[in-house]
C-alpha positions in Angstrom: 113.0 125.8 91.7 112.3 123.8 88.7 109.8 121.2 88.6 109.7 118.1 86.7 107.5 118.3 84.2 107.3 114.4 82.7 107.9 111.0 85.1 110.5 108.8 83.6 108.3 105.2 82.2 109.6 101.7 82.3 107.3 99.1 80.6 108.2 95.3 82.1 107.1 92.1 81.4 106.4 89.1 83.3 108.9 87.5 81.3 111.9 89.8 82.2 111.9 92.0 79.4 112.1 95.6 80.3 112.3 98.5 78.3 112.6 102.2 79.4 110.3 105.0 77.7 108.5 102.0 75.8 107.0 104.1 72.5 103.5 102.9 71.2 105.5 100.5 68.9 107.6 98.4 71.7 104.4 98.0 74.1 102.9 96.8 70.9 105.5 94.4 70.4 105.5 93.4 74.0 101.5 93.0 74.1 101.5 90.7 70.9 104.2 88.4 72.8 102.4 87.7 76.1 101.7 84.3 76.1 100.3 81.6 78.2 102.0 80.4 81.3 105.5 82.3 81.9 104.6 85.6 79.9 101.1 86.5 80.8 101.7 90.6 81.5 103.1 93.8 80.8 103.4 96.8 83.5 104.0 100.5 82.7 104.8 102.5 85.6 107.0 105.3 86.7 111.0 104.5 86.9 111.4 104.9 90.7 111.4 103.3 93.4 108.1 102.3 95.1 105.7 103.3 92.3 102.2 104.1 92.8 100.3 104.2 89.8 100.5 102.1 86.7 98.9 100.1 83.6 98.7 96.3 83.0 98.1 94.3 80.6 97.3 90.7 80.9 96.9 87.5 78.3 93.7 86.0 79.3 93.2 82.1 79.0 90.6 83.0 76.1 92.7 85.0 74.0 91.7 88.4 75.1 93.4 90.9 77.7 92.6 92.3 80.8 94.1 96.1 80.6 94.0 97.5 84.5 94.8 101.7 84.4 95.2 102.3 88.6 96.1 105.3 90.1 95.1 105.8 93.9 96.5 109.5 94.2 94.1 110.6 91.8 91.3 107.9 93.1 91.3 106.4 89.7 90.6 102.8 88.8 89.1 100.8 85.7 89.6 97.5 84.3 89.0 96.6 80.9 88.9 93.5 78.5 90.3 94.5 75.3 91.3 92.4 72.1 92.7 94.8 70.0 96.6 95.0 70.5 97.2 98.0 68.8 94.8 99.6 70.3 95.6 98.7 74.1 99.1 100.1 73.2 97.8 103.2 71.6 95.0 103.7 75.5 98.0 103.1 77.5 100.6 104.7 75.8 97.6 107.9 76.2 96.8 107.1 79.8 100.5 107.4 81.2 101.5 109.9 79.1 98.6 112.0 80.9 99.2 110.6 84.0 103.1 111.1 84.4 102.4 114.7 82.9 99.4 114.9 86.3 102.3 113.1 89.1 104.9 115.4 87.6 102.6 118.5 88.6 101.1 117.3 91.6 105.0 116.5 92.6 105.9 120.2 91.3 103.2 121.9 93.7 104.3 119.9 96.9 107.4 120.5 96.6 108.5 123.4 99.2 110.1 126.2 97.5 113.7 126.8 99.2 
């Protein structure tokens, strides 16, 4: 049997824009558009139903953004305020890279062999 090796992404906004496999760049661009009171975040999760781990990335009413990384499987959870666009792209893009390559495994190795 062969395993999956990456999860397919999807980055959304609050806003309705969605784009799948978001690059660095286009989470970026969605990051520098959140705005104050109808686009306030972003999500990056898996492309699949039900999803259970993800990144967020909200406009605070001061300018700066709260970035949420959450992952229950793995019993991992932080919560950051970050002011840097560029660089909350560049952590996220990093964290779900990582983590869709860690799901993809975990999937891979639960997965009865037939």
């Amino acid at each position: 049997m062969v395993g999956r090796e990456y999860i397919r992404l999807k980055a959304e906004s609050e806003g309705g824009e969605l784009i799948v496999e978001p690059s660095e760049d286009a989470l970026y661009e969605m990051i520098i558009e959140l705005a104050l009171p109808d686009n306030t975040f972003v999500i990056v999760e898996p492309d699949e139903d039900d999803p259970t781990w993800f990144a967020s990335v909200a406009c605070l009413d001061d300018g700066t953004y709260e970035v949420e990384y959450r992952d229950p499987l793995r019993r991992y959870h932080r919560l950051d305020t970050a002011t840097d666009p560029s660089r909350i792209a560049s952590d996220v893009t990093i964290w779900t890279a990582q983590a869709s390559r860690a799901h993809a495994v975990l999937t891979r190795d639960s997965s009865p062999d037939f």
